[in-house]
N, C-alpha and C positions, 0 to 999 in steps of 0.2 A: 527574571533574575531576582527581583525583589521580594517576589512571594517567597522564593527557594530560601535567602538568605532568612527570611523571618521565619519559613515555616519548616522547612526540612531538617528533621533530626539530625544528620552529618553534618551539614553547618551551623547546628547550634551548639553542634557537639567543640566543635574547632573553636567558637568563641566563651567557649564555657572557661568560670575561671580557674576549675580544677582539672581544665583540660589534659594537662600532663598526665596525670595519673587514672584520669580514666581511659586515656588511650596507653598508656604502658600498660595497668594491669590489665583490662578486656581483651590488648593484644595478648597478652601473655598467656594470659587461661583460655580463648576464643579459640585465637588464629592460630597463636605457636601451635599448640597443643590438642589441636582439634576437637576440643569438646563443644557435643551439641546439645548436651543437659547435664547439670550440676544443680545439687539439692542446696537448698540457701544456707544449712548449718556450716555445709565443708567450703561455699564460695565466702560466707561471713568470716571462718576461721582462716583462711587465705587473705583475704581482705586485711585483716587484724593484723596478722604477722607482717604482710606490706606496710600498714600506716605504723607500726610500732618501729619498722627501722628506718622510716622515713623524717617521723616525729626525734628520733635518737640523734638525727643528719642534721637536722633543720629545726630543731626548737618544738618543746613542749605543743605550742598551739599554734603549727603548721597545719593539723590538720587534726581541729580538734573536735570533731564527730565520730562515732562510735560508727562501727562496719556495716550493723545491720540500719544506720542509719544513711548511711551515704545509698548502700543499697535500693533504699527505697524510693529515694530521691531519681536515681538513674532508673529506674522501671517507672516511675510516675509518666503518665498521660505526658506531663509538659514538656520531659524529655526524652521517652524513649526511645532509650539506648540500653537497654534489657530489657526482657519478655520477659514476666512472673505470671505463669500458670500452675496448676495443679495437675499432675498424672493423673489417670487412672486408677483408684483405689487406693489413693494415698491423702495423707493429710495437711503432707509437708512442700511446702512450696520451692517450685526449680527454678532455675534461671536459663536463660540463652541470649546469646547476642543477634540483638537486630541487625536486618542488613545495612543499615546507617551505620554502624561500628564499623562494618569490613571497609566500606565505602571510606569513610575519614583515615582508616590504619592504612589503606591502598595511598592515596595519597599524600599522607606523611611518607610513606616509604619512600613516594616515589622523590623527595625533597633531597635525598643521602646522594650523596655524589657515587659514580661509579665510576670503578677505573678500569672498566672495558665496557664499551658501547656497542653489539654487534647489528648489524643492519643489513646485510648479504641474507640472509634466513629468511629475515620476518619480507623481504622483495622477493624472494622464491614462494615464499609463502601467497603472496598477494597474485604474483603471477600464477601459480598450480590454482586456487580458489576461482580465478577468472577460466581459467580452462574448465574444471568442473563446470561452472555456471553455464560457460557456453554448448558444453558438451553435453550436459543435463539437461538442459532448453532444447536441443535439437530433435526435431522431430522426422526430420529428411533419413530417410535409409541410406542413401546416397554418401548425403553428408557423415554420417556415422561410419560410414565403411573407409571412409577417405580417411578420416580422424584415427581410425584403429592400425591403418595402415600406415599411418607415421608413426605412430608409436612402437609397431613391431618394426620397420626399417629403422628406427635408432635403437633398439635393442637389438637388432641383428649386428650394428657395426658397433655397439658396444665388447659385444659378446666376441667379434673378431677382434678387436682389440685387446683385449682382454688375452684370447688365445695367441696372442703374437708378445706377451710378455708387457702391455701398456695399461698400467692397473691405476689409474686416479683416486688418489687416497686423501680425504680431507686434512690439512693440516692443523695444529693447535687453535689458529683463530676460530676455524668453520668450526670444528669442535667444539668451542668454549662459547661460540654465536647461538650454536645449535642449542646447546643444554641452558641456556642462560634462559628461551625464548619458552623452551619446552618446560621448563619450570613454570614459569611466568604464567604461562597456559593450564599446566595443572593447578596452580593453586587457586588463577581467580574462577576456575570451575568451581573448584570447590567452594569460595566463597559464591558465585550466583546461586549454588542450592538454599542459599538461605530466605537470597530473592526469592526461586522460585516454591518453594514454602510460604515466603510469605504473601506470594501472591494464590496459590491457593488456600489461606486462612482466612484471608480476604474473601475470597468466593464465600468460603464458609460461609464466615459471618455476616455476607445479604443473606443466605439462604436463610440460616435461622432466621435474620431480621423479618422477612418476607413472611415466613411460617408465625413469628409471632405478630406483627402487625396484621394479619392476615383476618376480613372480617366476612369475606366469600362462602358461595358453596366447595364444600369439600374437593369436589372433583375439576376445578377449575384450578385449585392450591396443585393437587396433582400436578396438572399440566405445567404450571409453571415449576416445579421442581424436577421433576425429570426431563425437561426442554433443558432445566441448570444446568443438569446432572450429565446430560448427553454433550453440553456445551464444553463443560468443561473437559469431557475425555476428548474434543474429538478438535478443539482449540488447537492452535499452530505450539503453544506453550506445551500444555499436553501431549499432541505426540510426537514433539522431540523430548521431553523430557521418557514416554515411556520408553522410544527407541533407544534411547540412551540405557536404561534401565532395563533392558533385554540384552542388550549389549554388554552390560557391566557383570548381569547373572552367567554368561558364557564362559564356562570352567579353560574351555581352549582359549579363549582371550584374554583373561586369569594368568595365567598362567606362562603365554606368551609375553605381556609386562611386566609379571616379576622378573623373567629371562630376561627381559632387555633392561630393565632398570638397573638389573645386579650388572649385566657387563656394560653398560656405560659408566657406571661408577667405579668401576674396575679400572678405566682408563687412566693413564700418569697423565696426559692434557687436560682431563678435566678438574684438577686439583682436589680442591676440599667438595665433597659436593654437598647438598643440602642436605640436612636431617631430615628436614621435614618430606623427603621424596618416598623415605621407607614406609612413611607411614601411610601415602597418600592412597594405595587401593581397599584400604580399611575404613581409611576416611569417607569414599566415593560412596562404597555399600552403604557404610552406618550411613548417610546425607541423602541418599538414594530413599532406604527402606523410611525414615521417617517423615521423608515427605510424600512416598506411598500411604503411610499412615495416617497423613493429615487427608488425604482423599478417600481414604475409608469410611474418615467420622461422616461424609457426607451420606455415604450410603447405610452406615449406623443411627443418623439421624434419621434417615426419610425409611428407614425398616419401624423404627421406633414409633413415627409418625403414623403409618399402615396399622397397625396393631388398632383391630374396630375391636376389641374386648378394654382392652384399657380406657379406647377412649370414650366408648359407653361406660361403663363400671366409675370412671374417677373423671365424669365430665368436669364437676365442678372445681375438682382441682386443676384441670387440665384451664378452665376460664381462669381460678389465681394468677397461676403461671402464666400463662399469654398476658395478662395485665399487668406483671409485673415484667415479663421479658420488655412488652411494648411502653415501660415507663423505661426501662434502663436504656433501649435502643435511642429513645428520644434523647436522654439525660446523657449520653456515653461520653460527647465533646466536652460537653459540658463542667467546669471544678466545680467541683462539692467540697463544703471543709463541715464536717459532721463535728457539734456539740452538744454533750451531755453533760446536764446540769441536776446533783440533788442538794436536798438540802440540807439535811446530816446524818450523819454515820448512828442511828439511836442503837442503844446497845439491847439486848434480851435477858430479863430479869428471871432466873427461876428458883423461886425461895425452896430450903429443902424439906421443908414439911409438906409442897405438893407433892411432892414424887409421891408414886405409889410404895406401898409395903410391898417386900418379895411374899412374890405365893406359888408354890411349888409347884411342879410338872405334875401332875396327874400321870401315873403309869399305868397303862392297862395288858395284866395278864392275859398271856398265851396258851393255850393248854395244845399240844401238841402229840397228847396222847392214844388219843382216837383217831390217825390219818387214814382214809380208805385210799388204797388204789381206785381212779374212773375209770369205768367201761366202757364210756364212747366211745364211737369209731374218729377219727379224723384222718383227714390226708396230709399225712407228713413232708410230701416229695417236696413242698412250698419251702423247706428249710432248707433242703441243697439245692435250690435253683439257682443260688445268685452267686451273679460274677463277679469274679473279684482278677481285674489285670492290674499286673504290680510292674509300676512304673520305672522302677529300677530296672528291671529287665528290658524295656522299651529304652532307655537312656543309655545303658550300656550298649544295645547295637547300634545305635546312632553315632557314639562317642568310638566304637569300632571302626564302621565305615569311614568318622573323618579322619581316622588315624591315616589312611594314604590319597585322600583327596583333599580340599576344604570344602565341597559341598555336596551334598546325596540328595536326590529327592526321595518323595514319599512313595513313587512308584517305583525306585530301586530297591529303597529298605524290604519292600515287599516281596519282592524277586525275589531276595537272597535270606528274608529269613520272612517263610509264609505265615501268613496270619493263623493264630493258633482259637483265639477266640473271638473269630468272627469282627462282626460292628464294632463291639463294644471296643476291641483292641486299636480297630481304625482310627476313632475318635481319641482315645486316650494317646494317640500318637501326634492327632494336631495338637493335643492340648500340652505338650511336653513343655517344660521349663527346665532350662541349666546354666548356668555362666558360661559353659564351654563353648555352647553354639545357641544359634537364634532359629527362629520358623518360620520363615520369609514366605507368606502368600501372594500370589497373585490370581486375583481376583476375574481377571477379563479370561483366564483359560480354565478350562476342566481337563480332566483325564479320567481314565476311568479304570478303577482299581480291584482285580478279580480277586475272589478264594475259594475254597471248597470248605462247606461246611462238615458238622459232625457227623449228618447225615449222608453226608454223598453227594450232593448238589450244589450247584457252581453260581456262587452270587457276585454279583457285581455294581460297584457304585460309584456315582459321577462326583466329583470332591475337585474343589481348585488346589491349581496346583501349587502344590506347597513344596518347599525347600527348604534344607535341613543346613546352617552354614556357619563355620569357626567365627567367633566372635573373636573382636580384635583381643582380648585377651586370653585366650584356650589358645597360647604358644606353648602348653603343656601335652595340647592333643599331636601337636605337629609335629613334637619333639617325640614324642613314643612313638610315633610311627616311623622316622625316621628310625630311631632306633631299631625296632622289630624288622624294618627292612634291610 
């Protein structure tokens, strides 16, 4: 209990003296609001407008550090309580909230008084859980057929009940017990994906670690990164998280929980219900796919690593880098407080009698008058060989198809609108980019995806399977489709 209070960022977060307002704002842009990356300009400019009407409330130098300054302070090593990384091909630094933020904003919440407690739910709840367990544990055929057989003798006299006019309908409490618990549920899911992200960053970063301290032969590093690599898919973490994630891509179950979300909330007992509920299968996917994502980088490192032409060609570089990865790995706990020291500013003198004298261009005559037609022979056909697939047309079928579903794969797009140029068109369809919808891979399946060429013959190729799916903001695709239907 002692290390925790000293070492855990959730409670160092609770004794911080700006506590108030790193858990209001983080709540506010985190939690409320479900974001899971914000670039530091628009979290600094948010920041800003908070301390300026807080400083307007409470005096000039309540809180007199500058946005991008507190910022940094809460991503530093000593506290974090935000993650600053760099995307992928960008230069500008995001933000995301650690799981220690959700953890402290959970239990501040749980401090507010409530003025309905329900506890009938969450005891049906514990009691069905114990029956799974036991049900699930059972190995006996015996015993399974006994079990099944009570279950359909109380849905036979339900069902007689039922037809005799005796229909048990929950009233306002069970209702308002139900949805209170079924909240509750959804959202700390959503907060554990942050967990469980950042328990696989963590994996990451041994594996790197491993790869850069690493002084062995090659094929022994092998072994120990794909021993990682198998551990981590095949971890109790891992596949419940991927079942979950198989689960979440299933348009019929999609689909099924917007139904039931919209007519719960439709209810007069359940009052106001939460906002935050509309948004939460948007949430699930976005939290889902990027910590798909963070299990990718593993398999983009150890691809990267395989590459025997890089690592002959830029040995030497490749020994820098490991010796600087394996000084940071050592230094990473570690504060650093970096100084630079010169000793003055000397300015650059340039008198104008050194400059040179302008000296003209030299232009040299063209005569263009004696052009011969050449004779050679050459083969032209190399000028219309190349393909050119125009992505716009590849974007529009996509943006078609999600006009009456939210999601298509790569194997339907294909079905309904055949591939015209071949490969080259396959590929230019994973590589698609749009705000409308995203291109959700998964990596552990293939399919295999036929056409017929120019020539008449029927090719086929193995590709994972990719998914084509509305981004929580393309409520513009969903809206045309309603319309046109």
């Amino acid at each position: 209990m002692a290390r925790l209070r000293k070492h855990h960022p959730a409670w160092r977060l609770l004794r911080a003296e700006n506590a108030v307002l790193v858990l209001s704002f983080l709540d506010k842009v985190f939690v409320e609001q479900g974001i899971r990356s914000i670039s530091g300009v628009e979290l600094a400019d948010r920041l800003d407008d908070e301390l300026y009407a807080l400083n307007e409330r409470l005096g000039a130098q309540a809180f007199p550090k500058s946005a991008k300054a507190y910022l940094d302070d809460w991503s530093a090593t000593q506290a974090g309580w935000l993650r600053k990384y760099y995307p992928p091909d960008s230069d500008e630094a995001h933000y995301d909230a650690t799981p220690a933020v959700e953890k402290a904003v959970a239990w501040v919440r749980s401090l507010e008084a409530r003025s309905f407690i329900g506890t009938e739910s969450r005891l049906n709840t514990v009691f069905e859980l114990l029956r799974q367990m036991k049900f699930g544990a059972e190995s006996d055929p015996e015993a399974r057929l006994e079990e099944l057989r009570r279950r359909r003798l109380e849905l036979d006299e339900e069902i007689a009940r039922v037809e005799h006019g005796e229909v048990a309908v929950l009233d306002r409490a069970g209702l308002r017990d139900r949805y209170q618990q079924m909240t509750a549920t959804a959202h700390e899911l959503l907060a554990d994906f942050r967990e469980v992200e950042a328990n696989f960053r963590h994996l990451d970063r041994d594996l790197r670690r491993r790869i850069a301290v690493w002084d062995g032969a090659k094929g022994e590093l092998l072994d120990e990164v794909l021993g990682s690599r198998e551990s981590i898919a095949e971890s109790d973490q891992g596949r419940s998280f991927q079942a979950f994630y198989d689960f979440l891509l299933s348009y019929r179950r999609q689909e099924e929980l917007k139904q039931l979300l919209a007519e719960i909330e439709a209810m007069d007992a359940i009052g106001e219900p939460d906002p935050r509920m509309r948004r939460i299968p948007h949430a699930w996917l976005d939290a889902a796919e990027r910590t798909q994502a963070t299990v990718r980088q593993l398999s983009e490192q150890l691809r990267r690593f395989l590459d025997d032409r890089i690592w002959s060609e830029d040995r030497r570089v490749m020994e820098l880098m490991t010796g600087i990865e394996a000084r940071a790995a050592t230094l990473r706990d570690v504060p650093v407080h970096l100084v630079t020291e010169i000793d003055a500013m000397a300015p650059t003198i340039t008198l104008p009698m050194e400059r040179p004298l302008y000296t003209p261009v030299t232009r040299t005559p063209i005569d263009s008058t004696d052009i011969q037609a050449g004779d050679e022979e050459f083969a032209a056909s190399a000028l219309y060989e190349a393909i050119y697939v125009d992505p716009a047309r590849l974007t529009s079928a996509v943006e078609h198809a999600l006009q009456e579903k939210p999601q298509v794969s790569l194997a339907e797009l294909v079905r309904e609108h055949p591939l015209e140029q071949g490969l080259a068109e396959l590929v230019a369809y994973l590589a698609l980019s749009s705000d409308d919808f995203a291109v959700v891979f998964d990596d552990s399946r293939t399919e295999d995806i036929t056409w017929t060429g120019t020539d008449g013959v029927e090719h086929t190729a193995h590709a994972p399977v990719a998914t084509f799916a509305r981004t929580s903001g393309s409520a513009a695709l969903a809206h045309t489709g309603s319309e046109e239907s």
